[in-house]
C-alpha positions as CSV (number, residue, x, y, z in Angstrom):
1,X,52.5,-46.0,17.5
2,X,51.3,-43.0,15.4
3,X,53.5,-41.6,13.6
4,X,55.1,-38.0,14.5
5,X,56.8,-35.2,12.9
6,X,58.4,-32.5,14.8
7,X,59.2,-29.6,13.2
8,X,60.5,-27.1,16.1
9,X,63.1,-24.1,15.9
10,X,63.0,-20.1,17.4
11,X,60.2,-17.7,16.5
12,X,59.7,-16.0,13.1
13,X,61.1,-19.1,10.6
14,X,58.3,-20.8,8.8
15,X,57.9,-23.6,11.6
16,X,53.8,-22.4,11.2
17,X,53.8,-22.7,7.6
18,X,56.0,-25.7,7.0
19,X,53.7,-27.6,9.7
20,X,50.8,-26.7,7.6
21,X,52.1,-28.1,4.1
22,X,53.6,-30.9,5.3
23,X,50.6,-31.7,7.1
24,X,48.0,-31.3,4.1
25,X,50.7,-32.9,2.0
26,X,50.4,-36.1,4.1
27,X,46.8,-35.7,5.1
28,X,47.5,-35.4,9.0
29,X,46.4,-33.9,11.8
30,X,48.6,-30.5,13.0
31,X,49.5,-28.8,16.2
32,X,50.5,-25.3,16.6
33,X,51.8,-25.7,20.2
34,X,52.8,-22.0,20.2
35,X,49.4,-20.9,19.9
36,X,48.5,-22.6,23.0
37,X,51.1,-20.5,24.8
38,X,49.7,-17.3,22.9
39,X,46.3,-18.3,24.0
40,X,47.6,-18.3,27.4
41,X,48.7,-15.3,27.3
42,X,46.1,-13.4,26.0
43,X,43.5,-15.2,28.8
44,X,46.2,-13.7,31.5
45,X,45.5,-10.3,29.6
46,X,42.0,-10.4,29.7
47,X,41.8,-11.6,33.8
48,X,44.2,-9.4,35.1
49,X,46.9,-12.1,35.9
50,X,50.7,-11.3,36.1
51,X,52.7,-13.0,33.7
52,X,55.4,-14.0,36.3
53,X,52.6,-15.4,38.7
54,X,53.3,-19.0,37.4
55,X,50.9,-20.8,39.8
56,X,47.9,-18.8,39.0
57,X,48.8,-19.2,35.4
58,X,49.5,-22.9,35.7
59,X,45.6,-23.2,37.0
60,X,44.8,-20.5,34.0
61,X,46.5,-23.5,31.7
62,X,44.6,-26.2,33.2
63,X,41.3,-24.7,32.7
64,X,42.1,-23.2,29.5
65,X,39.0,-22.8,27.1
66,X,41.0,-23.3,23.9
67,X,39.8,-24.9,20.6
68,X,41.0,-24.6,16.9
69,X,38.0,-24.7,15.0
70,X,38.0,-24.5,10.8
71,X,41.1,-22.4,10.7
72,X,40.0,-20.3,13.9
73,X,41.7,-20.6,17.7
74,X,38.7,-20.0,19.9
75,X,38.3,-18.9,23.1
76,X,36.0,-19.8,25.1
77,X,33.2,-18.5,22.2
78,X,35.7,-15.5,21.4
79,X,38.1,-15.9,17.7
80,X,41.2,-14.8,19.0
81,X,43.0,-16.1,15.9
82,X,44.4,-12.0,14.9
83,X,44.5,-11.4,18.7
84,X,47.5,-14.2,19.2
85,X,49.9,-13.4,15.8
86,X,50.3,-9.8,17.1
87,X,53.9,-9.0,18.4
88,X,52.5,-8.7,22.2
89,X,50.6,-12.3,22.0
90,X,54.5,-13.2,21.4
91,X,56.2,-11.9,23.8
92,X,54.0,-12.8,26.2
93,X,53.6,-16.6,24.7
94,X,57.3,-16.2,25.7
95,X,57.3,-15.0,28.9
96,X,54.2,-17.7,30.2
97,X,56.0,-20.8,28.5
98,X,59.5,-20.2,31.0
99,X,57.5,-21.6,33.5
100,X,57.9,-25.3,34.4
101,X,53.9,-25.3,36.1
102,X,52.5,-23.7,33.1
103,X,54.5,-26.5,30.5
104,X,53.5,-29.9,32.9
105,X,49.4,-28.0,33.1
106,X,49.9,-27.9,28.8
107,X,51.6,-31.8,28.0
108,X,49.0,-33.7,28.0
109,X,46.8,-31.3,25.9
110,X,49.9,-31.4,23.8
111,X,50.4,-35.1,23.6
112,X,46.6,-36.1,23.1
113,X,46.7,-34.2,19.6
114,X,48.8,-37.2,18.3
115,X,45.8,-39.4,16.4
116,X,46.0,-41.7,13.4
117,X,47.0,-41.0,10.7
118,X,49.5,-38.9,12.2
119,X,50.8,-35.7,13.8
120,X,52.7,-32.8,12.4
121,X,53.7,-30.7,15.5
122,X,54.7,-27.6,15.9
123,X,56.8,-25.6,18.6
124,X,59.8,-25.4,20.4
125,X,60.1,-28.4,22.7
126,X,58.2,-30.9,20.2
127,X,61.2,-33.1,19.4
128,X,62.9,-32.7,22.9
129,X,59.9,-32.5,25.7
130,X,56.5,-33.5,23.8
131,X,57.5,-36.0,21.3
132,X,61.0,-37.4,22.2
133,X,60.0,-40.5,20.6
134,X,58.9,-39.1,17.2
135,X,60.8,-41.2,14.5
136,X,61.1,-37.5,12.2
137,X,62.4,-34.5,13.6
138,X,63.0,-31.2,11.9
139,X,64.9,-28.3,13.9
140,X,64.4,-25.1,11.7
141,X,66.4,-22.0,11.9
142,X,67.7,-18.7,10.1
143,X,69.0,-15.7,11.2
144,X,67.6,-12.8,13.2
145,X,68.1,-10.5,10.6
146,X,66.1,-12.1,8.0
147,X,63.3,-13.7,10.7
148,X,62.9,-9.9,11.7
149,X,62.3,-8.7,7.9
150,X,59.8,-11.8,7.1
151,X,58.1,-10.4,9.9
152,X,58.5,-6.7,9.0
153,X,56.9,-7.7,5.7
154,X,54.0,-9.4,7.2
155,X,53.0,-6.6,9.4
156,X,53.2,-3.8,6.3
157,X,51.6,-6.3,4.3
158,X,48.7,-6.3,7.1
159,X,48.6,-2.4,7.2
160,X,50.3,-2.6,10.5
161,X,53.1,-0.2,11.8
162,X,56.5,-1.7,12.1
163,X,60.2,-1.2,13.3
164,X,62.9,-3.0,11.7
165,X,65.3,-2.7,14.0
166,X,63.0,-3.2,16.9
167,X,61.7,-6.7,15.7
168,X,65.2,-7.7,15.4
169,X,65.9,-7.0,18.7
170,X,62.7,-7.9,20.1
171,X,63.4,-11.5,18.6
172,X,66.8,-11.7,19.7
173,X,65.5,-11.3,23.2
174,X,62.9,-13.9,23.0
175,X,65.5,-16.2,21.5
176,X,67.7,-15.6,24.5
177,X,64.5,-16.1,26.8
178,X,63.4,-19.0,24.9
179,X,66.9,-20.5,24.6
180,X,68.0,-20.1,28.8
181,X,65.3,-20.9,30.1
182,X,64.8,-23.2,32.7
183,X,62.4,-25.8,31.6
184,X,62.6,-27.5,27.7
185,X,64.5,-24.6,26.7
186,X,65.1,-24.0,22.5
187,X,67.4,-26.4,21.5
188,X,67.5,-28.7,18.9
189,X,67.4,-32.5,19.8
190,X,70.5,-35.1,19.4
191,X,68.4,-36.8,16.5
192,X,67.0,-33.5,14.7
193,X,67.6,-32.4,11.3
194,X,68.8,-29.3,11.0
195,X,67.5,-27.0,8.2
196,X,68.7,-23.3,7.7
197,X,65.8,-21.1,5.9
198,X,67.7,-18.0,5.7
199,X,68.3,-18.3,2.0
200,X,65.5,-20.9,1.1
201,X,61.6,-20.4,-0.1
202,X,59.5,-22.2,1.5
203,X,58.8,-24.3,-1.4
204,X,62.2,-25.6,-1.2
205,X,62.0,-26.1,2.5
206,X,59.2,-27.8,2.2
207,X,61.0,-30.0,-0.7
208,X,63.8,-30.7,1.5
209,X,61.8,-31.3,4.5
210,X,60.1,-34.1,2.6
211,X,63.4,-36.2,1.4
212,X,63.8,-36.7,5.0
213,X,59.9,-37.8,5.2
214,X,60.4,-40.1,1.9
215,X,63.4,-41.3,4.0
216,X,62.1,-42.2,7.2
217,X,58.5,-43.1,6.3
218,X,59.3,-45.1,2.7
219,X,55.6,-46.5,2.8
220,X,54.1,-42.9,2.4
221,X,52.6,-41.9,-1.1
222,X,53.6,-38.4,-1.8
């Protein structure tokens, strides 16, 4: 079995840089599952397909032209890694991963990612849907309030225009979209560890993170 760590939880809470440290930390392999879904979403953009038409996007997903190259989420030949962190890739990551056709057309993608000498993954269904066998699983939260400003921060820090009080309700409404629906909705699974950012760094999530990796994987040289 290769080994897996999970590290899933709602948008905007270091999932994307956690995965990232832990996985050059332990010299694995990474998946951003969510940037599939942005992917998605932007192809759906670009050929004129409804986001609640969940067949036609299903085929979109199954014929999806996706790589992650150096650092860069291609495409077809197009870098679309600034295209899929803007606040619309988001939402409407969000809005094509409530359907069940589009999530069964991205598992196996998903699931083929796992190669030696292991996986950290990335998402919102990775402990519960993707990986419900992974030994480590880390369920990271905070609240709305300070996931919105982290964001806010990002986008000023980018030069972009930005609304307080409209990222913290547009994440409270993908939380709630996220969270109800369907299909591997947000939750965390019966075995997860639960980890609460809002007042950490993510230095000492990270540090925390990896007392639970020194505990389940003891062979590991950190």
């Amino acid at each position: 079995m290769i080994p897996v760590i999970t590290i899933d939880g709602p948008s905007g809470t270091g999932k994307g840089t956690l995965t990232d440290l832990l996985a050059e930390r332990l010299g694995w392999s990474s998946l951003d599952s969510g940037a599939l879904y942005r992917v998605l979403g932007v192809a759906a953009r670009r050929q004129g397909v409804a986001l609640d038409d969940a067949d036609v996007l299903a085929g979109l997903a199954d014929t999806l032209p996706v790589r992650f190259v150096s650092g860069q989420v291609l495409l077809g030949e197009d870098d679309v890694s600034a295209e899929i962190r803007t606040e619309e890739a988001g939402m409407a990551a969000s809005k094509v991963a409530a359907h069940p056709e589009v999530r069964a057309s991205l598992l196996d993608w998903q699931r083929r990612m796992a190669r030696e000498p292991g996986l950290v993954a990335d998402g919102r269904d990775m402990g519960t849907v993707v990986f419900p066998s992974a030994p480590l699983k880390i369920f990271l939260d905070a609240s709305p309030e300070v996931r919105a400003e982290r964001r806010y921060k990002q986008l000023k820090g980018k030069g972009l225009d930005a609304n307080l009080p409209q990222l913290v309700r547009d994440i409270r409404e993908r939380d709630a979209r996220d969270r109800n629906r369907p299909v591997a909705p947000l939750c965390a699974a019966d075995d997860a560890i639960l980890v609460d950012s809002t007042a950490m760094s993510i230095a000492e999530v990270l540090d925390r993170v990896l007392e639970e990796v020194r505990r389940v994987f003891p062979k590991l040289v950190l």
